[in-house]
C-alpha positions in Angstrom: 8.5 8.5 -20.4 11.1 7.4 -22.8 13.4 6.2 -19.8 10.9 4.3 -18.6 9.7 2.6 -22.3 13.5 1.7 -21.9 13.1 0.3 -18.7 10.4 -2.1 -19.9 12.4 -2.7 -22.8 14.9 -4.3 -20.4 12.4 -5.9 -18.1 11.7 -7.9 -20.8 15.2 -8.5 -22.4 16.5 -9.7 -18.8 14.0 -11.5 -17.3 15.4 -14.7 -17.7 18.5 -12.9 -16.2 16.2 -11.2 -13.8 14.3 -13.6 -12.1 17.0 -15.1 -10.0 19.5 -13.1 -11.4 16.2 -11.3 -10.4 14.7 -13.4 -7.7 18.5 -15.0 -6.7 21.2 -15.6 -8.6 20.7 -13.2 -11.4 14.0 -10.1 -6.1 -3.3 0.9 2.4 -3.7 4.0 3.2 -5.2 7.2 1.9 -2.1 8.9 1.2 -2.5 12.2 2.8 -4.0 11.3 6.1 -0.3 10.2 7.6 1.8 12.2 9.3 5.1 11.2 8.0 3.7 12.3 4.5 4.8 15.8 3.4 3.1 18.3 5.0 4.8 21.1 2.1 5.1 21.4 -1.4 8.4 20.7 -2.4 10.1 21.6 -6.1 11.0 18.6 -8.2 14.5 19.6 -8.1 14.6 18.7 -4.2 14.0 15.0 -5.3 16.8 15.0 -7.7 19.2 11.8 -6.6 22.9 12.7 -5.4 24.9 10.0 -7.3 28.8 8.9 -5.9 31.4 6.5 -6.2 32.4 5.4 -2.5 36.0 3.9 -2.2 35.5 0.3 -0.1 38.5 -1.7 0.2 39.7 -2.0 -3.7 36.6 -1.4 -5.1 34.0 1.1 -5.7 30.0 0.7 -4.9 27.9 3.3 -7.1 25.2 4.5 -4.5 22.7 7.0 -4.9 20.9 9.1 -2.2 17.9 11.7 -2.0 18.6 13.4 1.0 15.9 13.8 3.8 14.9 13.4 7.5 16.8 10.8 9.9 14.6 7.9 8.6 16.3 5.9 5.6 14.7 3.7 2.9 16.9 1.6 1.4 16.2 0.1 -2.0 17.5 -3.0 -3.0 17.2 -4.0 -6.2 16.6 -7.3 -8.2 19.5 -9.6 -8.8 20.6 -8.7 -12.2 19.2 -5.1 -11.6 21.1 -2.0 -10.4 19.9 1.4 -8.8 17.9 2.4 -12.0 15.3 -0.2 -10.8 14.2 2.6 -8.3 14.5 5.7 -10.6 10.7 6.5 -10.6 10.2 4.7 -7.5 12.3 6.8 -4.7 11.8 10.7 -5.9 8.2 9.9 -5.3 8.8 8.0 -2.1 10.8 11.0 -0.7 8.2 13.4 -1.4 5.4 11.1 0.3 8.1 10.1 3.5 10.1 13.2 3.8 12.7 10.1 4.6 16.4 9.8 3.0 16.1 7.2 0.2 19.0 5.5 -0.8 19.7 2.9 -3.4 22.9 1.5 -4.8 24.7 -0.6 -7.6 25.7 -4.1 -6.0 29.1 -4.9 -7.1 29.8 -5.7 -10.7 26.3 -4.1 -11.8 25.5 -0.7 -13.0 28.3 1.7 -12.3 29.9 0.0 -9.6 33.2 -2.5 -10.2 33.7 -5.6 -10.8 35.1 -7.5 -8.3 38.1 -10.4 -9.2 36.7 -13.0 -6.5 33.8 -15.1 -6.0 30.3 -13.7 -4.7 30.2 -13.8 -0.6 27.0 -12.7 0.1 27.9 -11.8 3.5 31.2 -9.9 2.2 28.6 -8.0 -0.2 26.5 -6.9 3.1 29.8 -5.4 4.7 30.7 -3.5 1.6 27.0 -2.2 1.6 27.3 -1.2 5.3 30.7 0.4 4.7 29.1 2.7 2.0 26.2 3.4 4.3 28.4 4.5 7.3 30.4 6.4 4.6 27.1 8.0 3.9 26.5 8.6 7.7 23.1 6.7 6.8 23.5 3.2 9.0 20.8 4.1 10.9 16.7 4.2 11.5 16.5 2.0 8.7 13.3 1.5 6.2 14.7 -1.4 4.4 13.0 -2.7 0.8 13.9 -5.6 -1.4 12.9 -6.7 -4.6 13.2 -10.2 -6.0 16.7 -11.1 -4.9 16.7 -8.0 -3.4 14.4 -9.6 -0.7 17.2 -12.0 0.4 19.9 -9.6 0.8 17.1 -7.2 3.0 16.2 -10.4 5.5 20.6 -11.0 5.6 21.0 -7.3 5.9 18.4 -7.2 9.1 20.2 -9.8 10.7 23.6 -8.7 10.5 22.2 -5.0 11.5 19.2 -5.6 13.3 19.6 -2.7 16.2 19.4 -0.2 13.5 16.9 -1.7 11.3 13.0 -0.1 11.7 10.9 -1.7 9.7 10.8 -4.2 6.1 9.2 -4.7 2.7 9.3 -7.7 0.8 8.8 -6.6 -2.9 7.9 -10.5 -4.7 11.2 -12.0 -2.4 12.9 -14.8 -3.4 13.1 -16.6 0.0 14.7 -19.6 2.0 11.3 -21.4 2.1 10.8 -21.7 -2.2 14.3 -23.0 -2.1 13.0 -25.6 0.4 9.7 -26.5 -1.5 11.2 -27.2 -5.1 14.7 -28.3 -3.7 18.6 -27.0 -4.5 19.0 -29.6 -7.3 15.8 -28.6 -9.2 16.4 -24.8 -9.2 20.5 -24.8 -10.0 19.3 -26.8 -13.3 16.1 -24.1 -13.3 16.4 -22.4 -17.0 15.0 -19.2 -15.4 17.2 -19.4 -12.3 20.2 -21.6 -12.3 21.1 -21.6 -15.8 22.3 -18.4 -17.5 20.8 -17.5 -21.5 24.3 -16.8 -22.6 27.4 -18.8 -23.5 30.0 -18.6 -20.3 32.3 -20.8 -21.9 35.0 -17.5 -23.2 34.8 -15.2 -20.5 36.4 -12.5 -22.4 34.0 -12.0 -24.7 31.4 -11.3 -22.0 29.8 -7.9 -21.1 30.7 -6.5 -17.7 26.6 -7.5 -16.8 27.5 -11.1 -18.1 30.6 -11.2 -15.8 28.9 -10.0 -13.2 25.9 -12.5 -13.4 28.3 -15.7 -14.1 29.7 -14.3 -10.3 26.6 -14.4 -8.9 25.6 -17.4 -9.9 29.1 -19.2 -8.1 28.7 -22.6 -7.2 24.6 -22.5 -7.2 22.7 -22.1 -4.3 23.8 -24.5 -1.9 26.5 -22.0 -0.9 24.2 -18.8 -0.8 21.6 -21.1 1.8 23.7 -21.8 4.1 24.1 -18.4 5.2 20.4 -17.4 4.8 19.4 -20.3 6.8 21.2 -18.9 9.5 19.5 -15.5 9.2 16.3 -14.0 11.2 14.0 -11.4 10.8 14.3 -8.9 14.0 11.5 -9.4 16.0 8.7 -6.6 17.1 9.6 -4.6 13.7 6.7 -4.5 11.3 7.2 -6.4 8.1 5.1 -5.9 5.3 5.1 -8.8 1.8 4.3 -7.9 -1.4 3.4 -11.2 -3.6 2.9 -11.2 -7.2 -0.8 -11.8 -7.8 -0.2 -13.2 -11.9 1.8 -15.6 -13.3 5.5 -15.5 -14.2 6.9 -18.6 -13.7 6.6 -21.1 -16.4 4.9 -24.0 -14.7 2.1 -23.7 -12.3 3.1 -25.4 -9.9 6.7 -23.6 -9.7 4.1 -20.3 -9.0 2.0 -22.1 -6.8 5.2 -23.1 -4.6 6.3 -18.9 -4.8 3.5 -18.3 -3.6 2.8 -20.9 -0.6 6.4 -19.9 0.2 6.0 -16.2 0.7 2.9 -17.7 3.0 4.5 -19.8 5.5 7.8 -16.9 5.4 4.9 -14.4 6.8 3.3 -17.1 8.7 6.8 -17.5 10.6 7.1 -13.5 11.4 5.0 -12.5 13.8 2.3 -9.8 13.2 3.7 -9.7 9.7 1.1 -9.0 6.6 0.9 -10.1 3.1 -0.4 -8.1 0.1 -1.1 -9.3 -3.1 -0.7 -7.1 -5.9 -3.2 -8.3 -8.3 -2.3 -6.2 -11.1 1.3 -7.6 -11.2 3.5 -10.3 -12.0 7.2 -10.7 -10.9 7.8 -6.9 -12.1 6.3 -5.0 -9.1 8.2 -2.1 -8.9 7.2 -1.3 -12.6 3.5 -2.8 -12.9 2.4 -1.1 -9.4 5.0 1.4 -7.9 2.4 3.4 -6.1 1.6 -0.3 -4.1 5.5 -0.2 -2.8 5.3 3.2 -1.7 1.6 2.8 0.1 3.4 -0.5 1.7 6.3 2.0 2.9 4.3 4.6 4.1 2.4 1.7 6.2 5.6 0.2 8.0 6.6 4.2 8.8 3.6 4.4 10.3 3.7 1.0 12.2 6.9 1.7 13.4 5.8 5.1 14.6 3.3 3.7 16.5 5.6 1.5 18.8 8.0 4.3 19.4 4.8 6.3 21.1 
């Protein structure tokens, strides 16, 4: 319980950091009636992560796995966020799946380094995959994002989308807000755009500083021109967990989240939205058990069309 108080602790103290540093530049079922649930008790040392430094190019990623069947989950976390976003989250997930679960540090957050050159969103996806083949775990792919998260899952699925099964949006940050509210008006966004530190001496910056002055870059117009060109595999099921209470400060900057995460589910077919009403932009704390009943739902959809 303590780790989590501290977790909570940090929501708050980053979430100005978080939301794009957490949403960009900073992300149903009865639950024993499926069969890709665990059909055997299991001790609580068999959901214990495996944590390793894998060697890509000059750098090291930080990824942690819980080893399981040949399905793997993969947790991405918030922009400003590392693996410890999932810490609760995936032991319980791999009891309920039975899959491999598999998070990770993105570079210059948590454990892993911090690289010299500007963010390439696209180069960050082939370090990923490079860590995942490393892994031997590039394929059957569950893949969940959170927040910022969310973008790199939908750029992930189309660089990769033979191997990718199934997706859940966890509150995404997406191509269509950036459309409704415009690139101007979110680069000079004090929750998105604008970090709550002084960048001005960049050696007297913390390594998570560092890091989210890199992700920002040169704003978003940059980071959309790759996502524009992105696309959600077709025929996979795709599942989109929207906040369902206020986080951002105006209402119509919420409103515009939310219509957003509307027309990107309008645009997927056979796609589904959820609203978890209990939550605001901090799903994976407010309402875990919602993520992994969201999971356990794509497994099953994905199942389904394999018959």
């Amino acid at each position: 319980m303590k780790g989590l108080e501290k977790i909570g602790n940090l929501r708050h103290h980053r979430m100005i950091s978080f939301f794009l540093a957490a949403a960009f530049f900073h992300t149903f079922l009865i639950l024993w009636a499926s069969p890709v649930r665990a059909g055997h008790s299991h001790n609580n040392q068999d959901f214990e992560a495996v944590e390793t430094l894998i060697r890509i190019g000059q750098y090291h990623l930080n990824f942690k796995f819980i080893k399981g069947g040949d399905l793997t989950i993969l947790l991405e976390a918030g922009g400003g966020m590392d693996s410890n976003e999932w810490s609760k989250l995936a032991p319980e997930l791999a009891q309920k799946t039975d899959a491999t679960i598999v998070s990770y540090d993105r570079a210059g957050f948590g454990k892993s380094d911090l690289p010299e050159n500007k963010q390439d969103m696209k180069e960050e996806i082939e370090w990923l995959w490079i860590g995942l083949q490393k892994l031997k775990l590039n394929k059957n792919l569950i893949l969940v994002g959170h927040s910022f998260g969310g973008w790199m899952i939908r750029l992930i699925a189309s660089e990769h989308p033979d191997v990718v099964r199934g997706m859940v949006f966890v509150d995404p940050f997406t191509n269509e807000f950036v459309d409704l509210l415009g690139i101007e008006y979110l680069d000079n966004h004090p929750m998105i755009g604008k970090l709550p530190f002084d960048t001005s001496q960049p050696d007297k910056l913390t390594k998570h500083q560092r890091a989210l002055v890199r992700m920002i870059g040169d704003g978003l117009s940059p980071k959309m021109e790759i996502m524009r060109k992105t696309s959600i595999p077709p025929g996979i099921p795709v599942l989109l967990i929207t906040s369902g209470r206020q986080f951002l400060p105006k209402t119509e900057e919420q409103e515009a989240w939310r219509r957003a995460h509307e027309q990107m589910i309008t645009s997927i077919k056979g796609a589904t939205l959820i609203v978890a009403e209990e939550s605001d932009h901090m799903i994976p704390f407010r309402q875990p058990g919602l993520i992994i009943e969201a999971v356990i739902k794509v497994i099953e959809l994905s199942e389904s069309q394999d018959r």
